[in-house]
Structures are given as C-alpha cells and as structure tokens.
C-alpha positions as CSV (number, residue, x, y, z in Angstrom):
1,X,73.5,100.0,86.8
2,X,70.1,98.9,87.9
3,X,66.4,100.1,87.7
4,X,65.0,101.0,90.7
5,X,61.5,102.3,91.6
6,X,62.0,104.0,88.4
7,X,65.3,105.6,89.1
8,X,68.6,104.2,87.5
9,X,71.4,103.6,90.1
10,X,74.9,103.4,89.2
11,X,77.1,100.8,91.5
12,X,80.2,102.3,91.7
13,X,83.3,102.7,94.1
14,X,84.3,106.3,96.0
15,X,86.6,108.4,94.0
16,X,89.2,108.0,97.1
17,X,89.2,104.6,97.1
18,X,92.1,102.2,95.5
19,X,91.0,101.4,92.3
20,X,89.2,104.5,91.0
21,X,89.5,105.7,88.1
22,X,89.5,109.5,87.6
23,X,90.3,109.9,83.7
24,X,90.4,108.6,80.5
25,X,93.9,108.1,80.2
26,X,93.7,105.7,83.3
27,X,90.8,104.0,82.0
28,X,92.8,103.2,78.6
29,X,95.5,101.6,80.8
30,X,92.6,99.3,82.4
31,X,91.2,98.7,78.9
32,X,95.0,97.7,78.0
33,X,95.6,95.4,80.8
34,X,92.4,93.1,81.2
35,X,92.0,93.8,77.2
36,X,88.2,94.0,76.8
37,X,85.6,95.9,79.4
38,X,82.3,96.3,79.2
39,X,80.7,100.4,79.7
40,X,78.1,99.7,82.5
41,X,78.1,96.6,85.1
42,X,77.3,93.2,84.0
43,X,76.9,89.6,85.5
44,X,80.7,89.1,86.5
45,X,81.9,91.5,89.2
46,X,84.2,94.1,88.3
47,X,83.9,93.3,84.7
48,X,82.7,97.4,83.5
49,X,83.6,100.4,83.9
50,X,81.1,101.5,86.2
51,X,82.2,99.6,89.0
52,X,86.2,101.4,88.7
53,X,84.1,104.6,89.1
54,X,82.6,106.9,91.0
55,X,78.7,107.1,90.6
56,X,78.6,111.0,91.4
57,X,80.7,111.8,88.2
58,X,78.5,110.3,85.6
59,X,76.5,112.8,83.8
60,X,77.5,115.6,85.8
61,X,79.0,118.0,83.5
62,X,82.5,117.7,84.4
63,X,84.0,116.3,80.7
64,X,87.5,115.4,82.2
65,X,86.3,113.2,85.4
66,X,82.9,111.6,83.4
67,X,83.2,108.6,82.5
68,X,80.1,109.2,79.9
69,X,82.7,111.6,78.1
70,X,85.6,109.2,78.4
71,X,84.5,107.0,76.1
72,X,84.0,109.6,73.3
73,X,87.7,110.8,73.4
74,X,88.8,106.6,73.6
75,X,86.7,106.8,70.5
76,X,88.5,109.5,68.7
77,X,91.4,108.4,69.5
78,X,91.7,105.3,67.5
79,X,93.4,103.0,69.7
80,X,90.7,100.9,71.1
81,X,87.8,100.2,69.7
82,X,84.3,101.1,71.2
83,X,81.1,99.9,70.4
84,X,77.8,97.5,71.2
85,X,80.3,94.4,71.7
86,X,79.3,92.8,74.8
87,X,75.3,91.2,75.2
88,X,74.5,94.0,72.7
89,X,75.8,96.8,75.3
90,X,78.3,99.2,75.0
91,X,82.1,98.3,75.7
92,X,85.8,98.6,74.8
93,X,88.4,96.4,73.0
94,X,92.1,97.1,72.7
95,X,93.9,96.6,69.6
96,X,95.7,93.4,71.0
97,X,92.5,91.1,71.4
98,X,90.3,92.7,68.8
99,X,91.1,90.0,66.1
100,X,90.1,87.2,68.8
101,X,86.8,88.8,69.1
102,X,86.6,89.7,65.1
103,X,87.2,85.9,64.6
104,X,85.1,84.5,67.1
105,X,82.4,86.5,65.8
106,X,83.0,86.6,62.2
107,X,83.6,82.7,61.8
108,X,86.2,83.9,59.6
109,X,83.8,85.8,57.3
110,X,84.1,89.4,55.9
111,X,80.9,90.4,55.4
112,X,80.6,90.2,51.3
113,X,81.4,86.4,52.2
114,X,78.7,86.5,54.5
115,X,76.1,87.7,52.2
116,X,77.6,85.6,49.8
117,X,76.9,82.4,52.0
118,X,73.5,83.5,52.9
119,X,74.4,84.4,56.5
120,X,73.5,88.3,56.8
121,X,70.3,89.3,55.7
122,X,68.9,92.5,53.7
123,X,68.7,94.8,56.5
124,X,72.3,94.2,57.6
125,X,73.8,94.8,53.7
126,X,72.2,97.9,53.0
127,X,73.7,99.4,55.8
128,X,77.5,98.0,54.9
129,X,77.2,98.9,51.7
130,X,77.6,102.0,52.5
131,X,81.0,101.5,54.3
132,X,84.0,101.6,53.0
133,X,87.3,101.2,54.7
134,X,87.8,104.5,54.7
135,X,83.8,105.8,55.7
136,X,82.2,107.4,58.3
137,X,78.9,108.3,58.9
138,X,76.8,109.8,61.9
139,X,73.8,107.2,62.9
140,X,71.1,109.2,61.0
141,X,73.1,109.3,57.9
142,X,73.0,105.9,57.8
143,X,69.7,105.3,58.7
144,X,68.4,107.7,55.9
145,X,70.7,106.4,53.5
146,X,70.0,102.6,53.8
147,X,66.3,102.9,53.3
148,X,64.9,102.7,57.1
149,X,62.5,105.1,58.8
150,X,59.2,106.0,57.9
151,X,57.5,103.9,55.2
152,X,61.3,102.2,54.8
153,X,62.8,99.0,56.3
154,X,62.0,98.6,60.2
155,X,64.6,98.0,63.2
156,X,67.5,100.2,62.3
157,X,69.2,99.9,65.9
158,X,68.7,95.9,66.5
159,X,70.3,96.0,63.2
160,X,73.2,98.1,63.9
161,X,74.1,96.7,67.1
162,X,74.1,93.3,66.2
163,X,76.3,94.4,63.1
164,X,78.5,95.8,66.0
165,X,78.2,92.5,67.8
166,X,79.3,90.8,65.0
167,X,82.3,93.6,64.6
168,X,81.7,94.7,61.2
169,X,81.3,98.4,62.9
170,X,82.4,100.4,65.7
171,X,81.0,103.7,67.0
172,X,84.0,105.8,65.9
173,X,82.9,109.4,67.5
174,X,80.5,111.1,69.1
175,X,79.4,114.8,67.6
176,X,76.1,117.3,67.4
177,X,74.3,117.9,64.4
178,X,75.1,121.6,62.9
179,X,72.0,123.6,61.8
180,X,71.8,126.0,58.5
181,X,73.9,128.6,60.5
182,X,76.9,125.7,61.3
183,X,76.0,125.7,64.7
184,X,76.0,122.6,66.3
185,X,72.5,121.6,68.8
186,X,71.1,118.7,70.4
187,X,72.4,115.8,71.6
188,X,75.8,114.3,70.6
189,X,75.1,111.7,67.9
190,X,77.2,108.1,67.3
191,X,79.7,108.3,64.1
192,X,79.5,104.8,62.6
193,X,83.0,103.2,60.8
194,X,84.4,99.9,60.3
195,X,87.2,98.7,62.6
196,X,89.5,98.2,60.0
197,X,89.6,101.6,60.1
198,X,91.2,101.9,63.6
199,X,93.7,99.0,63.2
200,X,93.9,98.2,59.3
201,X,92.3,94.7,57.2
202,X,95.9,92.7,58.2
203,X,95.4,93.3,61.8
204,X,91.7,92.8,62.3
205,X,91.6,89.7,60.2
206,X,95.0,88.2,61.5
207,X,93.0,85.8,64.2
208,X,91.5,84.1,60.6
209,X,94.0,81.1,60.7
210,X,92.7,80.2,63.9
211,X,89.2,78.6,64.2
212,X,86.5,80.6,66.2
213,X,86.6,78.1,69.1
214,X,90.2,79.2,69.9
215,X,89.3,82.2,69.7
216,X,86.7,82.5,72.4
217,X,88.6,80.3,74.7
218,X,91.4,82.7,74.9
219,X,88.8,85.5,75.6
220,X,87.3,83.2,78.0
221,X,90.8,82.5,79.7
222,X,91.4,86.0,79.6
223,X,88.2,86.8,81.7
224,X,88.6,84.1,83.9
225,X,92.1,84.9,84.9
226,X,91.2,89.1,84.7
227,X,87.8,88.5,87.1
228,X,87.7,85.4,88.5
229,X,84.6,83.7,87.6
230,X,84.6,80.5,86.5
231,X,81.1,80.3,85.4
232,X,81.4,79.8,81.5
233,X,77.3,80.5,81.6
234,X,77.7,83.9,82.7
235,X,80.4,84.6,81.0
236,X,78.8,83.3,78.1
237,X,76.1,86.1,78.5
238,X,78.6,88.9,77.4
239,X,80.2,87.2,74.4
240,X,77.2,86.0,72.5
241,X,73.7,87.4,71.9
C-alpha cells in the first residue's frame, strides 16, 4: 500500500487469479505455511497479505471476503498471534515460529527481568503491570489505567507497539465500545493481552535455550527460502526497529 497524490493504493492481485485469497480460513493456511506475514506490503515481494488479495475487497463492507475483517476473527481465534510485529506494522505469527521471534526479541528476557536489568523503561512497565497471563484490556483501558493522556505520561502508541515488537503483547480482538444503554458505537477498538495467553509460558519461552542469533537466522532462512530475497538488509527492515 502506497501514498499517492494523497490517495492510499492497495497493490494487490485479481480475485480470479491463482493465488488469491478469498477468506480467512485460506489466509490462516498461508500464515501456517510460510509461518510469519506481514498485514500490508513491505520491501520483499509477496511478503503481506495485501499482495494474495484483491484490492476491491478491502474496506468494502463485505466481513467474509475483507481482508481488514480477517484479521479480527485470526485474532479471536487464538491460534496465531497478531499484532505490530514487523517494522512496527501489523502482521501475523503462527504458533510454530512464535518462540523464534519471542527469543530473538526478548534476548531471553521476560519482561520483570527486563526491568530488572535496566532494559525497559517507565513507560513500558506501567503498562505490563497491568497484564497478567490471564488479562485483557481494550487500548483505552490501558491507556487510562497506566497514567498516559492528558497531563499523564506522553507516547502511549510508540509505547505499545514497540512492546508488541518486542512480543510482550499481542492485539488479541477487535470490539466497539458500549454506551450507558449497552449498545455498542464507533469504531472497533484493539483488545491488548500477552501471548502467553494464546500459546501458554512453556511454549512461548521454549526458543530460550537457544541464543537470539539462532533465532533470527532461522526466521531469516525461513524468509529467504518462503520469498526469495537474499538481501539480509531488507529483510532486516521487517525484523528489527
């Protein structure tokens, strides 16, 4: 997706076409296969979920062939995780190679190690503190309850999305606010929760007696042999920030 005399254009394939994907369920056998996959298009061709898509269906109302909505059912679901994982954009990882991106990332820390050590500032532990294993909490929830907003500590979403860079959250769902009647209005609004909550401590942390370097060249192997670029520059662009 690119920016063009102030329009945004989506570079996608023709729903007839080979390739195409026309519902979530497809889309979660991609994600399975290559592993990882970024939402919109990035530096490596064919390495999003735009570009298996047909432009004419984002945004256009129709929940089971919108890719926009796809990714809020994947979310629900459980099995992969979704989140701001790839140059601070939004992207899917499967179960399978989560731990590899969870270690690469991590450097083996949870993140009460991390604070521990000096490596996460205060901005970044108000907002864990309030997770449990077992939490979730929509984006303005968290926001109010960490201490940002007016008069309050600045850069609430740098501060989320790099804690979902560095895989201590995912965006779990995707739901409106409810008024004082309980109906819901406005736009759908991102549910925050650990991963461990998808796949469990043992599984997320399992990559741990690895060091981080192995770690990111098996993703790097992974894209290479998924997308064929070679260029451990670009690809570089997606995996760190």
């Amino acid at each position: 997706m690119e920016e063009i005399n102030g329009q945004w254009i989506m570079h996608g394939i023709d729903w007839d076409d080979e390739g195409c994907l026309h519902d979530y369920k497809e889309l979660e056998e991609l994600i399975e296969e290559v592993g990882f996959l970024p939402l919109f298009e990035t530096s490596i061709p064919g390495f999003s979920v735009e570009e298996h898509t047909d432009p004419s269906f984002w945004w256009a109302g129709n929940p089971e062939a919108d890719p926009w909505e796809w990714r809020t059912v994947i979310a629900n679901e459980g099995k992969i995780a979704y989140g701001k994982f790839f140059g601070k954009r939004a992207g899917f990882i499967s179960k399978k190679w989560f731990p590899y991106f969870a270690n690469m990332r991590r450097d083996g820390y949870d993140f009460d190690s991390l604070w521990d050590d000096g490596k996460a500032n205060m901005r970044q532990k108000k907002i864990m503190d309030l997770f449990e294993d077992d939490t979730r909490l929509f984006s303005y929830e968290v926001k109010e309850k960490a201490g940002f907003g007016k008069g309050g500590l600045k850069n609430f979403e740098g501060t989320i999305t790099d804690l979902q860079m560095m895989t201590y959250l995912c965006m779990r769902d995707f739901k409106k606010r409810i008024n004082k009647k309980g109906e819901p209005y406005g736009w759908d609004v991102a549910i925050y929760a650990k991963p461990e909550q998808l796949f469990g401590y043992k599984h997320v942390t399992k990559a741990y007696k690895e060091s981080p370097e192995e770690s990111r060249e098996r993703i790097i192997k992974q894209i290479k042999k998924c997308f064929g670029v070679n260029d451990e520059r670009i690809i570089g662009k997606q995996l760190y920030y």
